[in-house]
C-alpha positions in Angstrom: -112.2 -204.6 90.2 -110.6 -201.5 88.3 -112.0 -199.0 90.5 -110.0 -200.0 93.4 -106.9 -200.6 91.7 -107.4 -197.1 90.2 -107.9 -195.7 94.1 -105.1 -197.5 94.7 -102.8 -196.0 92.6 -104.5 -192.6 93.2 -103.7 -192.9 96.8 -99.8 -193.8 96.3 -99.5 -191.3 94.1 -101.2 -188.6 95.1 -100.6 -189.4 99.3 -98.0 -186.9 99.8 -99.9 -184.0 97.9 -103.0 -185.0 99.9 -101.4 -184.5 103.1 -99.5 -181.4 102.3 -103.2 -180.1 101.4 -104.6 -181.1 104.6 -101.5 -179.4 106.6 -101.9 -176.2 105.2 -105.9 -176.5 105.7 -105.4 -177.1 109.6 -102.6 -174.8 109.6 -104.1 -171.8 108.3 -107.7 -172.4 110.4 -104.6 -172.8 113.7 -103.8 -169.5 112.9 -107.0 -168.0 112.6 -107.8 -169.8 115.8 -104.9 -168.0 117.8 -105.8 -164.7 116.6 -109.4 -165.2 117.7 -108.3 -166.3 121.3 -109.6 -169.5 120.6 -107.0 -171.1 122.2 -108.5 -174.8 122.8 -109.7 -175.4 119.3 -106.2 -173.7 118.4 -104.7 -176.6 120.1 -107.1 -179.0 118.1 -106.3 -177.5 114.7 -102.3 -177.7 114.8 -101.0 -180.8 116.5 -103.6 -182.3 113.6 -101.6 -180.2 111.4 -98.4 -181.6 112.8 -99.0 -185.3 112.5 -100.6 -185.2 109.0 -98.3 -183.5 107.5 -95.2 -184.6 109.8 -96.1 -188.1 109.8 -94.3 -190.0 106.5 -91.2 -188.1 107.4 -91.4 -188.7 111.2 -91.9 -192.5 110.0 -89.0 -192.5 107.4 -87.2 -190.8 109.6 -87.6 -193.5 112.8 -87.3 -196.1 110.5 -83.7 -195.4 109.5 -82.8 -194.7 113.1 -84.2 -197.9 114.4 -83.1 -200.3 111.8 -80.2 -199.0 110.1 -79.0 -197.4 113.1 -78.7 -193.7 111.0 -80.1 -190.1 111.0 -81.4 -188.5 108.6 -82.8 -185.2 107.2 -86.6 -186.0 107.7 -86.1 -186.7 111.7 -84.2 -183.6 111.8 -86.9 -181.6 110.5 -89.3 -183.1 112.6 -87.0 -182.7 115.6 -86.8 -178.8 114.8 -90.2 -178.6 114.5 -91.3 -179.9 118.2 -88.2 -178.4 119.5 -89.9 -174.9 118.0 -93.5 -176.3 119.2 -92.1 -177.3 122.5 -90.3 -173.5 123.3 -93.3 -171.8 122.4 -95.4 -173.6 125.3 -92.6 -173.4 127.8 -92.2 -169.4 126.9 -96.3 -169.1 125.6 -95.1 -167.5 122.4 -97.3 -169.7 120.3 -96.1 -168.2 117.3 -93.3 -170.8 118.1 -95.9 -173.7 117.3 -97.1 -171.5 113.9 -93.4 -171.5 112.8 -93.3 -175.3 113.3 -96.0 -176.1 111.6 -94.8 -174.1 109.0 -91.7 -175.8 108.8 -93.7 -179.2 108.4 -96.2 -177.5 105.8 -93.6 -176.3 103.7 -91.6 -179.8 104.3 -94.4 -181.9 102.9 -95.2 -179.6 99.9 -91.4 -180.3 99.3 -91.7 -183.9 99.2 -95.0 -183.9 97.5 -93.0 -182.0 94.6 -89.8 -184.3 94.9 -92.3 -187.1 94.7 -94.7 -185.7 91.8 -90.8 -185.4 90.2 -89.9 -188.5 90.5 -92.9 -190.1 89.6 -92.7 -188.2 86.7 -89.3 -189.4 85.3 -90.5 -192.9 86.6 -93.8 -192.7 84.5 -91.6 -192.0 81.3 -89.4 -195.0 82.0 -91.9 -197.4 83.1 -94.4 -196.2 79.9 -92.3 -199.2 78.1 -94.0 -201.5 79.7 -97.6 -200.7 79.0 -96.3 -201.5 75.7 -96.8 -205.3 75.5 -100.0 -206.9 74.8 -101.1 -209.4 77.4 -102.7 -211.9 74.4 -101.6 -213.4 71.0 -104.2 -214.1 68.1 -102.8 -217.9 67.0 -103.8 -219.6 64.1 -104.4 -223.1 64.6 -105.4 -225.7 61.6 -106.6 -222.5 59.8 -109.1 -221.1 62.9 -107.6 -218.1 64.9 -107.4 -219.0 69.1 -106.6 -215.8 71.4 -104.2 -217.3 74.2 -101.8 -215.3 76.7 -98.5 -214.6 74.9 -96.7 -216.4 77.9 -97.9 -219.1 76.2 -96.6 -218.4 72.7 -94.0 -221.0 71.2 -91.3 -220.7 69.0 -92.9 -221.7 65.6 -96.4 -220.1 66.0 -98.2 -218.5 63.7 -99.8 -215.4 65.1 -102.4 -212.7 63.2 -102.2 -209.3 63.9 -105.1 -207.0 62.8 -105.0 -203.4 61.8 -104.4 -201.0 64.7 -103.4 -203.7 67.2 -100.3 -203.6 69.2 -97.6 -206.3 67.9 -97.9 -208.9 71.1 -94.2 -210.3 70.1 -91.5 -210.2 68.5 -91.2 -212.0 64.9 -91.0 -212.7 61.1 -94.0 -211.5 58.8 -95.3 -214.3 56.6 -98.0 -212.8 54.7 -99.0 -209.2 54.4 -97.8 -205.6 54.5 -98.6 -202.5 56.6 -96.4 -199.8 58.3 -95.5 -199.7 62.1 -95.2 -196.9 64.1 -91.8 -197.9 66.2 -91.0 -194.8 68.2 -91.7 -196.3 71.8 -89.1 -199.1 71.2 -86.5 -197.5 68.6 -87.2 -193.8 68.9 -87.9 -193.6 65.0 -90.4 -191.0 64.4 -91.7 -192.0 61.7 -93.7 -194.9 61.0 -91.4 -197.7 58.8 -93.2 -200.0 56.3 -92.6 -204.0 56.9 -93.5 -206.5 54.5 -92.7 -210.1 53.9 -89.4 -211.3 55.4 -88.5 -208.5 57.8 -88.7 -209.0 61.3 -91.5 -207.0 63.9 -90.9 -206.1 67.6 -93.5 -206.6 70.2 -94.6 -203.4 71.7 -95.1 -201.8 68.0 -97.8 -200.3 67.0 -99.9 -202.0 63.3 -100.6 -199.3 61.3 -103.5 -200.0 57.7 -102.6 -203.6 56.7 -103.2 -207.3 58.6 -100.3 -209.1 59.4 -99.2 -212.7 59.5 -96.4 -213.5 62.1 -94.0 -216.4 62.5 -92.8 -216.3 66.2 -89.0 -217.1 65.8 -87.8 -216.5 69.5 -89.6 -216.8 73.0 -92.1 -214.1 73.9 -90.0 -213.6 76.9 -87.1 -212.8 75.0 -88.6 -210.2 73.0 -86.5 -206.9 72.6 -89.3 -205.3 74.3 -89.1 -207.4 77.6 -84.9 -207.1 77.4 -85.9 -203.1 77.5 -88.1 -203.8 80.2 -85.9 -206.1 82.9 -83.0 -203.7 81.9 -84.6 -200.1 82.7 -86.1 -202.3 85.8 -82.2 -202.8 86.5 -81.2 -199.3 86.1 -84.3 -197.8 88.2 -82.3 -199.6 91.4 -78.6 -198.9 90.5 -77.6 -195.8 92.2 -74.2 -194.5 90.6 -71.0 -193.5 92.3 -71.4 -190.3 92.6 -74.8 -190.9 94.0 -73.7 -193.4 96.5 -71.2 -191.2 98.0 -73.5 -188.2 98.0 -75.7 -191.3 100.6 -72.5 -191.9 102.2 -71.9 -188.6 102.9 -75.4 -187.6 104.8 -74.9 -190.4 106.7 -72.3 -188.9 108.5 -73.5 -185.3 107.9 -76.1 -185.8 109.5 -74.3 -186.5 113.0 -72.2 -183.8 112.5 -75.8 -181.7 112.7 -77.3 -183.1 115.3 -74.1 -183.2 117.5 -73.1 -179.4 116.3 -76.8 -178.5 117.3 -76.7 -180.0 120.6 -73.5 -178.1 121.2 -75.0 -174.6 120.3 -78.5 -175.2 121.8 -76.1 -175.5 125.4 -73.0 -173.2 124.7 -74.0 -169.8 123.4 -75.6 -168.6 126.8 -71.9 -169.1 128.3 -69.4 -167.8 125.6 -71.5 -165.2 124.4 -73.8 -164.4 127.3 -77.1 -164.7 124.8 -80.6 -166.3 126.4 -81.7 -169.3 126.4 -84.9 -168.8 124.2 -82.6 -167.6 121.3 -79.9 -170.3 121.7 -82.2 -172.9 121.6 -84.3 -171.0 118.4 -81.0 -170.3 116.6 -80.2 -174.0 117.1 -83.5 -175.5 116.0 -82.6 -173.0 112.9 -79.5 -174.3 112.4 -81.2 -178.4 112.4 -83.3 -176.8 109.4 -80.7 -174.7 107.5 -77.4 -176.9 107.8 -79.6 -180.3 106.5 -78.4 -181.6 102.9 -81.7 -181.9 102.0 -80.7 -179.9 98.3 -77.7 -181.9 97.9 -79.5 -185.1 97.9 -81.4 -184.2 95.2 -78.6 -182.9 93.4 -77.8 -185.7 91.3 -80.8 -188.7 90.9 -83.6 -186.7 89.5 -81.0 -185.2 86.9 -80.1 -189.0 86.1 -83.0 -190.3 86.1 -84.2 -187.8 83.9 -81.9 -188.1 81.4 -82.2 -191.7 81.1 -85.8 -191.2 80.8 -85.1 -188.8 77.8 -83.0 -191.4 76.3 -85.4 -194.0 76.7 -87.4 -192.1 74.3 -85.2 -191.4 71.9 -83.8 -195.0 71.3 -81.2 -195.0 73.7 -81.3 -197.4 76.6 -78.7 -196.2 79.6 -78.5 -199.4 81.9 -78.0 -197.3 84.9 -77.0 -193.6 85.8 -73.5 -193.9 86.2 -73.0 -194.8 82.6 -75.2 -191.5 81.7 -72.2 -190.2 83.4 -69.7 -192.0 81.9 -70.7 -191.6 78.7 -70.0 -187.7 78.8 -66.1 -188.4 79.5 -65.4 -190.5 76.4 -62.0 -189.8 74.9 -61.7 -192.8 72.7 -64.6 -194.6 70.8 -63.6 -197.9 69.0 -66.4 -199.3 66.3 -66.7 -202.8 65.3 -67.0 -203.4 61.4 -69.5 -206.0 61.1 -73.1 -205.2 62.0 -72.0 -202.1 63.4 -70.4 -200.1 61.0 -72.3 -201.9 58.2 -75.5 -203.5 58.0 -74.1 -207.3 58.8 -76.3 -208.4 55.9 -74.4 -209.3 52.5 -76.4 -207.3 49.3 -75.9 -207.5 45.4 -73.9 -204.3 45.0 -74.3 -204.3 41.5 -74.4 -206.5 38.4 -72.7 -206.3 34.7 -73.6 -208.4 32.1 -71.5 -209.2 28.5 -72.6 -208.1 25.6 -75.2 -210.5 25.1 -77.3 -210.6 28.0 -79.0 -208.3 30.5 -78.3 -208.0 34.0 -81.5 -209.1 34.3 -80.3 -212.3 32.2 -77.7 -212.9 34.9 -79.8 -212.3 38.1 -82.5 -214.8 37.1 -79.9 -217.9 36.1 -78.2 -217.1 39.2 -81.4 -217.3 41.2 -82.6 -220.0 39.9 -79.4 -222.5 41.2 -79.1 -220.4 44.6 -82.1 -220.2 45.6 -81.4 -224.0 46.8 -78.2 -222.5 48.8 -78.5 -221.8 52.4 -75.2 -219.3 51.9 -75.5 -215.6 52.3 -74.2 -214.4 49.4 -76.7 -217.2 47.5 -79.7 -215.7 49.6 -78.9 -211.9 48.5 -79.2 -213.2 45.4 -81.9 -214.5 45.4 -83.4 -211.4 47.6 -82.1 -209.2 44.8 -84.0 -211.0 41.9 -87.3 -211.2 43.8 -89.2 -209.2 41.3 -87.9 -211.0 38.5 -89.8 -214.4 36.7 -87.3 -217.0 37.6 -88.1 -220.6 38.4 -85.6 -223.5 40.8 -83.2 -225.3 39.2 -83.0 -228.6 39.3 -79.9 -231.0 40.1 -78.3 -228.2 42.0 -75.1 -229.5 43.4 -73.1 -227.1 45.9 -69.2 -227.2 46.3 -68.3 -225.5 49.3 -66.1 -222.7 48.7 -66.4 -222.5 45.0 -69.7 -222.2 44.2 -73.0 -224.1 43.0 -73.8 -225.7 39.9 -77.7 -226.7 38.8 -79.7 -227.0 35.4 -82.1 -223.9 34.3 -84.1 -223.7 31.5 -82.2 -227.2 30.3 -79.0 -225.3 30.5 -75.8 -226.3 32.8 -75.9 -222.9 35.0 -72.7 -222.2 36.7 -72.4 -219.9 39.9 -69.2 -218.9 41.8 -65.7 -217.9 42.3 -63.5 -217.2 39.1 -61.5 -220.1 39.3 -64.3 -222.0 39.7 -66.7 -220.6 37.1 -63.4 -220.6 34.3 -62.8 -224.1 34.4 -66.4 -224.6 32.6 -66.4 -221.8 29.9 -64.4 -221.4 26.9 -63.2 -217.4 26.8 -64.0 -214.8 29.3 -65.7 -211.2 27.7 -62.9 -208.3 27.3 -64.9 -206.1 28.9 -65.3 -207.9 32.8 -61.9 -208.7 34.1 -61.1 -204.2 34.8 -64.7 -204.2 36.4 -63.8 -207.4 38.4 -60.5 -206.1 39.4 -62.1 -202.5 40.5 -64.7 -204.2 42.3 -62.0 -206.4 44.4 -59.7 -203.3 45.0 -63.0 -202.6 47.0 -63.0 -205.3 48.7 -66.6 -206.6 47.1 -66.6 -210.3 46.7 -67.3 -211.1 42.6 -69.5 -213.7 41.7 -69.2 -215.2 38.2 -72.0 -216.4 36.4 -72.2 -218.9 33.4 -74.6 -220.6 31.4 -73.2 -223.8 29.2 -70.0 -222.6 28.4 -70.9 -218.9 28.2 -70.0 -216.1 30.5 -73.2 -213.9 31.3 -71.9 -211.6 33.5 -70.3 -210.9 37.1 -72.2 -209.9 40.3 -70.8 -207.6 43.1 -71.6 -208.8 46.5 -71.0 -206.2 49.6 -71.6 -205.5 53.1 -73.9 -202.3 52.7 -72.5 -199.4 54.8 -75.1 -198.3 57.2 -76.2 -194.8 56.0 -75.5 -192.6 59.2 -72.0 -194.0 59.6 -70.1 -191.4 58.6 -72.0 -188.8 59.4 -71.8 -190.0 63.1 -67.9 -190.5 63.0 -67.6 -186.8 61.9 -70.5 -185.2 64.4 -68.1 -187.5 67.1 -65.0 -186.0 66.4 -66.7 -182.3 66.5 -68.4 -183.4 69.9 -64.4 -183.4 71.0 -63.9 -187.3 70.9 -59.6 -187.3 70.6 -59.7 -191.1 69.1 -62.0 -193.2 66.6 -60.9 -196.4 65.8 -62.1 -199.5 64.3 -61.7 -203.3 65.3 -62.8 -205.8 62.8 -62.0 -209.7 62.5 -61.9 -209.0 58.8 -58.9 -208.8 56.2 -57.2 -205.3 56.8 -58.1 -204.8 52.9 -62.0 -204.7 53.3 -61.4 -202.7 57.3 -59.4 -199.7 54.8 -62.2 -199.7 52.4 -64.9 -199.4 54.9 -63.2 -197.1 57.5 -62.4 -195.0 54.4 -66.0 -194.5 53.1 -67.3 -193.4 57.1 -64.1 -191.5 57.9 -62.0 -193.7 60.3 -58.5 -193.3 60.0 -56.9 -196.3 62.6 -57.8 -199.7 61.6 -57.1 -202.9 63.5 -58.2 -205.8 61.4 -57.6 -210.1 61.5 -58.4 -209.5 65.5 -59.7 -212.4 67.8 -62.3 -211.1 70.6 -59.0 -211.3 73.2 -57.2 -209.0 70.3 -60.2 -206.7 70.9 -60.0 -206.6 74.4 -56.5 -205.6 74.7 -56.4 -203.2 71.9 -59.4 -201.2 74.2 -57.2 -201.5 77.4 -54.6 -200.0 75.3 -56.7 -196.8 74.4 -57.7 -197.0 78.2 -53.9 -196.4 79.4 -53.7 -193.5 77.1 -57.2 -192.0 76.8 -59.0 -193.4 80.4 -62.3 -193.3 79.4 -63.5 -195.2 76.2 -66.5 -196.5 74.8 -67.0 -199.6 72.5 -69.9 -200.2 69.9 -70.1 -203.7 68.6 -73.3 -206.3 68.6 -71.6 -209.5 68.5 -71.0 -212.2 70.6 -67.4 -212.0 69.7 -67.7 -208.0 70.7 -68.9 -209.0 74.2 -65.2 -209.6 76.1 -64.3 -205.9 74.5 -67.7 -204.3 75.5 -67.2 -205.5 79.0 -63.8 -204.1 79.5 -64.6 -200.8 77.8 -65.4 -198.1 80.3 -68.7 -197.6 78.3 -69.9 -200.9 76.3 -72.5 -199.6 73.7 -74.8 -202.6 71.8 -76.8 -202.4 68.8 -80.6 -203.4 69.9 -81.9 -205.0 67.0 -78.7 -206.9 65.2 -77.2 -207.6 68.7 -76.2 -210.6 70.3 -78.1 -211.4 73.8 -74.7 -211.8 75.0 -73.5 -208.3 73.4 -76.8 -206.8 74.9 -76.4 -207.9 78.4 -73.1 -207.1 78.6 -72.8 -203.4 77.2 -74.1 -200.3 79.2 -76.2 -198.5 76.5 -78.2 -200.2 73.8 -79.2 -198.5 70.6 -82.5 -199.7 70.4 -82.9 -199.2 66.2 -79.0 -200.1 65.8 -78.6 -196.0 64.8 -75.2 -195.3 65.0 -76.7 -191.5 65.4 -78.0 -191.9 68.3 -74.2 -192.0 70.3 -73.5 -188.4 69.7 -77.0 -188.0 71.6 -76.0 -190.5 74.2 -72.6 -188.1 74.5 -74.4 -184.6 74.6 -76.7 -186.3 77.7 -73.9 -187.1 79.2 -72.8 -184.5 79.4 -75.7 -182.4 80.1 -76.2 -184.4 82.8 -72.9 -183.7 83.8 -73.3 -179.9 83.8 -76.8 -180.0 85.4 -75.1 -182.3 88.6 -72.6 -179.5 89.0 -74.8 -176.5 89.0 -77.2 -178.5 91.7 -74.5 -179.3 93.5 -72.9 -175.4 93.5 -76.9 -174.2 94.4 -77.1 -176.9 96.6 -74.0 -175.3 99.2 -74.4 -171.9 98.0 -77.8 -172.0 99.8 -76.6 -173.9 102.7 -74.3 -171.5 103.0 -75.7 -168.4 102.7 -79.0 -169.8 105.4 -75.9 -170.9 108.0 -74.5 -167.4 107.6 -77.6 -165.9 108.2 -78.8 -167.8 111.1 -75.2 -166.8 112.7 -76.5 -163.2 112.2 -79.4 -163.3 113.7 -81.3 -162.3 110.2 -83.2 -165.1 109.5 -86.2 -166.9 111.5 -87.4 -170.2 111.7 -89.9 -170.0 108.8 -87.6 -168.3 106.5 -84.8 -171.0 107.3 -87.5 -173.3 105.9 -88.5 -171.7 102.6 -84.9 -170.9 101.6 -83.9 -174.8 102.3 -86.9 -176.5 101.1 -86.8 -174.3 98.2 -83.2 -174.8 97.6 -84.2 -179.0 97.8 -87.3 -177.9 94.9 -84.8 -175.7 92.8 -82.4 -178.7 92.2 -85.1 -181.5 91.5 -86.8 -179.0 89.2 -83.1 -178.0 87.8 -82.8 -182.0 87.1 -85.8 -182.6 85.2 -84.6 -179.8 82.6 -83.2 -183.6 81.0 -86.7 -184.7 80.2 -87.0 -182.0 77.5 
């Protein structure tokens, strides 16, 4: 069964290339033919030539005529070329027929490059999806049982040996091993997972064995999001693009109707014959068609949202490539954005008489019955430590937790809380405590009996490449950088401080969001918004470029935006920007070749100092120049 699904795909593929081959073949042996006298197997040779090599463009060509009721640039090429065919019999210059069948030959090689183009960028897009595994190792009361990974449920237990691809996303429950995540985040190096931290289907096992807790459907994997959304921007032309259709449409019957009129007209206002008028016309079919300008702008896009694909960056369709290299005016959201979203023991001070060990263990030992966050970074934080569960543990919501370690009354919480079971407080806490809240870290205050041990700093971690992206944004040219945050306007200063922001909207609702970005819009037009909530989704949808964090963001946040940073690196934007504009730069010089030539081949038809064949190479190669020029992006 492989081998004809691999001829298959040979033959679709490989068609066009085939048949330009064949063209040429027939063409060239024509030619001979002629030159030999052999006139009959002359005839043989090139009307062969002419239908194998004239034959997906005479169809494409019919087919837009007949159903859509159009012209286009492939029935004007194979109009010129049995108008040339048809002149040479009448006047039994068969060179005529060679220069047809030249202008065929040297159209098919141009579509068989167009197409080995295209199928190039579409190769790179569409490797994503020989990324997922079509089977699942389960374990079932202890005995491992392959199944399809449609069939995977939330709750499974999946093993994962060295080597194989990860089949879906998930949580590792036993093991340890390094991944190599490039396809899906763009990291190029491999990361080390362990116990705790989540996988992604699609990723590659590196040394160790892995035990997996499936925690959401296989089909809602990041890997299969990736998938339906690069399926999405494969069939979204963007503006610019759609006009560019819009205009051939009606190009193209300015061509025909200007060709009709000098193929009858010459021989009366300027006294020429009729074998030039109707060659110079036929010329003019060839030369005038916006064959280059057509592929001015999609093999550029799609290029460049092929490049970003493999770097991490996941461009829903081309016009937001586009839009992405206009951005005036970028506004951040704080949580799981600018920071990490996950709550971390900043740091820990102990009085005199204990250790900060001391002080992590008795406050593991109550919270690590708390479901809180701050009780779980704890807990996270004292994971190498030899601490065992308290027992009695009583929570009181919003002031802390209370359980008995070790046969001792353990205390965890607020100050206020804390205070009213100890007896003094140590001199040397409350300036730490008061620092530490300046910087908007939340203090936790530990007791044992009636004994202060110590006072742990709880924070949102900065993410690493924050501020290093804000400034490499504002050196791209970005006029405005703002941050919107639902947090107090204390902690929004003390993180837009440390990455460099210097406007801060804070205590915001998502509607507060959303009008603060149509507020940049009337001043800046185009603006881009990078949040991963579902409370960011309203904001990312009005933004003229929503941007989503892959891995901490929100379904909601993810289908809504236009990009997606697939490993949530903030980085990764002033990439998306440069593309952008790239792209942007790229479109225009096609577009400046694309006339230039047309042009220049018009001009020279006018003059009388270009023929048929020449009128061919200098379009078609015009039409291979610009796809080439647009697949500079894939670099």
């Amino acid at each position: 069964m492989l081998y004809p699904q691999r001829l298959g795909q040979f033959t679709r593929e490989h068609a066009d290339t085939v048949a330009a081959l064949l063209c040429g073949f027939l063409l060239f042996l024509g030619w001979f033919a002629l030159h030999l006298g052999a006139l009959g197997f002359a005839f043989l040779l090139l009307p062969a030539a002419y239908v194998i090599g004239g034959y997906e463009s005479a169809r494409e060509g019919l087919t837009t005529l007949f159903k859509e009721k159009e012209l286009d640039v492939d029935l004007l090429m194979i109009i010129a070329a049995i108008g040339a065919a048809s002149l040479g019999l009448w006047r039994g210059e068969y060179h005529l027929i060679i220069d047809g069948a030249i202008l065929i030959l040297i159209f098919a090689i141009s579509g068989a490059l167009e197409g080995y183009a295209m199928q190039r960028t579409e190769r790179s897009i569409r490797s994503l999806m020989s990324l997922t595994a079509d089977t699942a190792r389960v374990l079932h009361q202890g005995r491992e049982e392959e199944i399809p990974i449609t069939q995977l449920k939330v709750g499974d237990e999946i093993v994962v040996k060295p080597g194989e691809l990860i089949p879906t996303d998930g949580i590792i429950l036993s093991g340890y091993s390094t991944l190599n995540q490039a396809a899906i985040t763009g990291e190029s190096l491999p990361v080390e997972k362990t116990v705790g931290e989540e996988v992604f289907a699609g990723t590659l096992n590196g040394y160790g064995a892995l035990q997996i807790k499936v925690h959401k459907p296989a089909q809602s994997s990041l890997i299969q999001r990736v998938i339906r959304l690069v399926e999405q921007a494969k069939t979204q032309a963007p503006p610019s693009q759609e006009f560019i259709d819009r205009f051939e449409k009606g190009y193209a019957k300015v061509i025909v109707v200007a060709g009709i009129l000098l193929a009858t007209l010459p021989p009366f206002l300027w006294g020429w014959d009729w074998e030039t008028t109707i060659y110079r016309a036929l010329t003019f079919l060839v030369v005038a068609s916006p064959c280059a300008l057509m592929a001015a702008i999609m093999p550029t896009l799609l290029s460049g949202i092929a490049n970003g694909a493999r770097q991490g960056i996941l461009f829903k369709n081309g016009a937001q490539l586009q839009k992405i290299g206009k951005v005036r005016a970028i506004a951040f959201d704080k949580t799981g954005t600018l920071t990490i979203g996950q709550v971390q023991v900043f740091q820990v001070v102990s009085a005199s008489k204990y250790t900060t060990d001391d002080v992590l263990i008795a406050a593991a030992s109550v919270e690590s019955s708390s479901e809180h966050p701050i009780g779980k970074a704890i807990v996270q934080a004292a994971g190498d430590l030899n601490w065992l569960a308290a027992i009695q543990v009583q929570a009181i919501p919003g002031q802390g937790i209370i359980g008995i370690s070790q046969e001792q009354q353990v205390i965890v919480g607020n100050a206020i809380f804390v205070q009213q079971y100890v007896t003094n407080l140590p001199e040397e806490l409350p300036e730490i405590v008061q620092s530490w809240e300046q910087d908007s870290k939340t203090v936790v205050w530990v007791a044992r009996g009636t004994e202060v041990m110590g006072v742990i700093a709880i924070a949102d971690e900065v993410r690493l490449q924050a501020a290093a992206t804000i400034t490499r944004l504002k050196k791209l040219g970005v006029e405005q950088i703002v941050m919107l945050t639902g947090d107090n306007q204390q902690t929004a200063n003390s993180v837009a401080k440390a990455v460099g922001i210097d406007r801060v909207y804070a205590q915001l609702l998502p509607e507060d969001k959303l009008n603060v970005i149509r507020r940049l819009q009337q001043q800046y037009q185009t603006v881009a918004m990078v949040g991963d909530g579902i409370n960011d989704a309203p904001a990312l949808a009005q933004a003229s470029v929503g941007i989503a964090m892959g891995v901490s963001g929100s379904d909601v946040a993810l289908e809504t935006a236009d990009i997606v940073l697939m490993a949530d690196r903030l980085e990764k934007i002033a990439v998306a920007m440069h593309l952008g504009r790239r792209s942007q730069l790229i479109v225009k010089q096609n577009i400046v070749v694309a006339l230039s030539f047309i042009m220049l081949l018009l001009v020279g038809n006018f003059l009388g100092n270009i023929n048929l064949p020449i009128g061919v190479i200098g379009h078609e190669g015009s039409t291979v120049l610009v796809t080439l020029s647009g697949l500079r992006l894939l670099k």
